[in-house]
C-alpha positions in Angstrom: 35.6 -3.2 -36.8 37.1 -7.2 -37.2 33.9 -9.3 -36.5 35.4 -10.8 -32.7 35.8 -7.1 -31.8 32.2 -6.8 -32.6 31.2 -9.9 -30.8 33.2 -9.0 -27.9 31.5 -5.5 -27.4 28.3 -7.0 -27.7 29.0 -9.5 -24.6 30.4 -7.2 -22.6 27.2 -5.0 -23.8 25.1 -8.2 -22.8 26.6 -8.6 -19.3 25.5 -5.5 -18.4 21.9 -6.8 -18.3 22.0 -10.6 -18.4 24.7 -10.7 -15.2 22.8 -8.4 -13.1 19.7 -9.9 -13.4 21.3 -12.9 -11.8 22.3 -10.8 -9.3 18.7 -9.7 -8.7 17.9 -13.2 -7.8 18.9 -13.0 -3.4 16.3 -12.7 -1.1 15.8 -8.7 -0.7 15.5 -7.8 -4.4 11.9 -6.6 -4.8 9.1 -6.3 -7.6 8.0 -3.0 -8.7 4.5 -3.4 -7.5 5.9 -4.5 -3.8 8.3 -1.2 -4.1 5.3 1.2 -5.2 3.2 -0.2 -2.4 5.7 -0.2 0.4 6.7 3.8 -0.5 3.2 5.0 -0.7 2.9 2.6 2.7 5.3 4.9 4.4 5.1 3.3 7.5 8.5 2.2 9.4 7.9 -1.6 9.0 7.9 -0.8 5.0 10.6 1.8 4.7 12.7 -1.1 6.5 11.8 -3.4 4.1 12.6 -0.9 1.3 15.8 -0.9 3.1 16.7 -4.5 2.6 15.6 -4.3 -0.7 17.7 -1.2 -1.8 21.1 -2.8 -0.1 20.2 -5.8 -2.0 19.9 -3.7 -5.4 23.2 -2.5 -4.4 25.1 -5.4 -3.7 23.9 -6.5 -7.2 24.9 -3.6 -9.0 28.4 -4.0 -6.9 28.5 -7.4 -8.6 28.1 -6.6 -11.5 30.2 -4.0 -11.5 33.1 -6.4 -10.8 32.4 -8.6 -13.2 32.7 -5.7 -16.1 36.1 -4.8 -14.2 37.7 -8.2 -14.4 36.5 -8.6 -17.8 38.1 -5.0 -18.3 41.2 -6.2 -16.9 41.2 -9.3 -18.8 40.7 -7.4 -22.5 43.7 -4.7 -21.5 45.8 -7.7 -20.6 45.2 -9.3 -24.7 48.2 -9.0 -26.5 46.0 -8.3 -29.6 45.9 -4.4 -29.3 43.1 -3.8 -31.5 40.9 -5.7 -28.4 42.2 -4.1 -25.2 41.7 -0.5 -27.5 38.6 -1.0 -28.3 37.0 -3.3 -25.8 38.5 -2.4 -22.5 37.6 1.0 -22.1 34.0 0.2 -23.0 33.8 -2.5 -20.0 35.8 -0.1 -17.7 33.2 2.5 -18.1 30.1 -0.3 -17.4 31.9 -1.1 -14.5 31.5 2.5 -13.6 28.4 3.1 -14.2 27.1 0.3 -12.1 29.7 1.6 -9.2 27.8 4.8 -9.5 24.4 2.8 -9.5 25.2 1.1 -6.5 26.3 3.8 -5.0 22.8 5.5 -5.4 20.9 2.3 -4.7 23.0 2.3 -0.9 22.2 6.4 -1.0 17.8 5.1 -0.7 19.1 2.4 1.7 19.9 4.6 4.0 17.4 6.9 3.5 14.9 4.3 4.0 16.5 2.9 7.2 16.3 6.9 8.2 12.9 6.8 7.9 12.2 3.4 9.5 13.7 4.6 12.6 11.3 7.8 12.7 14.4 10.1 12.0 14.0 13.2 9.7 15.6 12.0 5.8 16.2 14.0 2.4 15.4 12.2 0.0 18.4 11.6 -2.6 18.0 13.2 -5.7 17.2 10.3 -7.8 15.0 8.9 -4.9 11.4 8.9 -7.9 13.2 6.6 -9.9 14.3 3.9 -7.4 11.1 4.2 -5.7 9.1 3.9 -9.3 10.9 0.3 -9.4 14.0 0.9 -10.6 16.2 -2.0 -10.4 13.7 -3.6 -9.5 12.3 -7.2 -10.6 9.1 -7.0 -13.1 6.1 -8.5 -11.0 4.8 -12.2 -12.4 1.4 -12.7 -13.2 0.6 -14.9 -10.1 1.9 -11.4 -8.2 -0.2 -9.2 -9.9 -3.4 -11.7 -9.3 -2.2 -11.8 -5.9 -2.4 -7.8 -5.7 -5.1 -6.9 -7.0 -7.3 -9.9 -5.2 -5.8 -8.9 -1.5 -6.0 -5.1 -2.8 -8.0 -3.2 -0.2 -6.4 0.3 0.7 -6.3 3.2 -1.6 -1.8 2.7 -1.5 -2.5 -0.9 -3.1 -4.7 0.6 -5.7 -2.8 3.4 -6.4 0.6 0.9 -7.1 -1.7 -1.0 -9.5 -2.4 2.1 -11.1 0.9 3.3 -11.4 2.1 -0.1 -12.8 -0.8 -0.6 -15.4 -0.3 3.6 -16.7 3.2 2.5 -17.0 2.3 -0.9 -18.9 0.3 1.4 -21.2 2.6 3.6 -22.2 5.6 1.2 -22.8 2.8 -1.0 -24.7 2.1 1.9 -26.8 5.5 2.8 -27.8 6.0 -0.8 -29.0 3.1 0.1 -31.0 4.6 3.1 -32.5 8.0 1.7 -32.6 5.9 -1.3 -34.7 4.3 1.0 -37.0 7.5 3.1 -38.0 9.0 -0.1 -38.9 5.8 -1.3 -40.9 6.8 1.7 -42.9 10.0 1.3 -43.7 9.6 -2.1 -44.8 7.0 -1.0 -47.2 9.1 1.7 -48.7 11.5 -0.6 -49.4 14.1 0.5 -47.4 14.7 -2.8 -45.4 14.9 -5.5 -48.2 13.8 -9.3 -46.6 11.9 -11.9 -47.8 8.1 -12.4 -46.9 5.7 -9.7 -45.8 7.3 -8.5 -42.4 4.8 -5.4 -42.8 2.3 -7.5 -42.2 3.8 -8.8 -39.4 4.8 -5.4 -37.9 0.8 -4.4 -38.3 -0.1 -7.9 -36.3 2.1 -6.8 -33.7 0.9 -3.1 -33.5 -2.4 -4.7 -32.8 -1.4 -6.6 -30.5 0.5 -3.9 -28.5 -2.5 -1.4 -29.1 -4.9 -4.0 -27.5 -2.4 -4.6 -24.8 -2.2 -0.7 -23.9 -5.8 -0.3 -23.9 -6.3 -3.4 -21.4 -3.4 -1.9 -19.1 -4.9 1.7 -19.3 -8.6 0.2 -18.7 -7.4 -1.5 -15.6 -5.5 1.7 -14.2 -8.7 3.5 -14.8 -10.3 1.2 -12.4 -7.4 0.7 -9.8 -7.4 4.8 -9.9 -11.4 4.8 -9.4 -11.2 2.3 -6.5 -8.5 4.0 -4.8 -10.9 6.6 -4.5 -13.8 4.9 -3.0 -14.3 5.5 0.4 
């Protein structure tokens, strides 16, 4: 593959994430914590909220979607066949996935909205996910101090959990993902200059510690939604 090909894949790759999170940016758009607290909530002034929030997901995904269209459009229109060939189709089917995204994410808006209104809902069949935090922004520090100093029912404890058992096991899979490459770098199968297994064993500790301070503070979210 000629090295612009390469270069133009991996923008179009790029977009994918880097334009969308722009799009997260309106008013509406949600943290996970605020998502995980609102569903186990349940109560009509949250599921409305959720509401907002999911036809905000879906106007970003929309977005985004159109951008990876136009940029389609624009690769299939290069005279340089090679491009359009390779290039286009892959930014076609990002635009399509993010059609089908949106789709979904306007699918839980109106489920929520269903719900806010007291009317009977089936949940769509990827309903876990969105309401786990998909899409969704990741919470700032100042909002998770915020949380869990204001935490007082077992549905604000029980998001913290959920988000901290989550932290943990991404945490730990950095670590693994760490140690594997500790490995290879020690057998000499990725040549560099330096030590970058010792590196890869700094960061493995400092993922492990990081997943045992997340799990610790689930533990205790999960132990104070149970007091009472």
């Amino acid at each position: 593959m000629k090295p612009f090909t390469r270069i133009a894949l991996a923008a179009c790759a790029l977009l994918w994430a880097a334009s969308f999170a722009a799009a997260q940016t309106p008013a509406g758009v949600l943290n996970k914590l605020d998502v995980q607290t609102l569903v186990a909530a349940g109560t009509p002034e949250a599921n409305a909220t959720l509401a907002r929030h999911f036809t905000a997901l879906a106007n970003g995904y929309a977005a985004d979607a159109a951008r990876h269209k136009d940029m389609a459009a624009a690769y299939a229109g290069n005279p340089n066949r090679s491009v359009a060939t390779n290039i286009a189709p892959h930014c076609k089917r990002l635009g399509d996935l993010a059609t089908e995204e949106a789709s979904a994410a306007r699918d839980m808006a109106r489920y929520h909205e269903q719900l806010a209104s007291g009317a009977k809902a089936t949940a769509p069949k990827n309903a876990a996910t969105f309401q786990g935090g998909k899409g969704a922004t990741e919470p700032t520090p100042g909002d998770l101090h915020h949380l869990a100093m204001m935490a007082r029912t077992p549905a604000d404890h029980h998001a913290l959990e959920e988000y901290f058992t989550t932290l943990a096991k991404k945490n730990t899979a950095d670590a693994e993902s760490h140690v594997a490459m500790a490995q290879l770098y020690r057998a000499g199968v990725r040549k560099t200059v330096g030590d970058p297994a010792a590196h890869c064993d700094h960061l493995v500790k400092l993922a492990r510690e990081a997943a045992k301070e997340a799990t610790e503070a689930a533990n205790l979210h999960r132990q104070l939604a149970n007091v009472g």
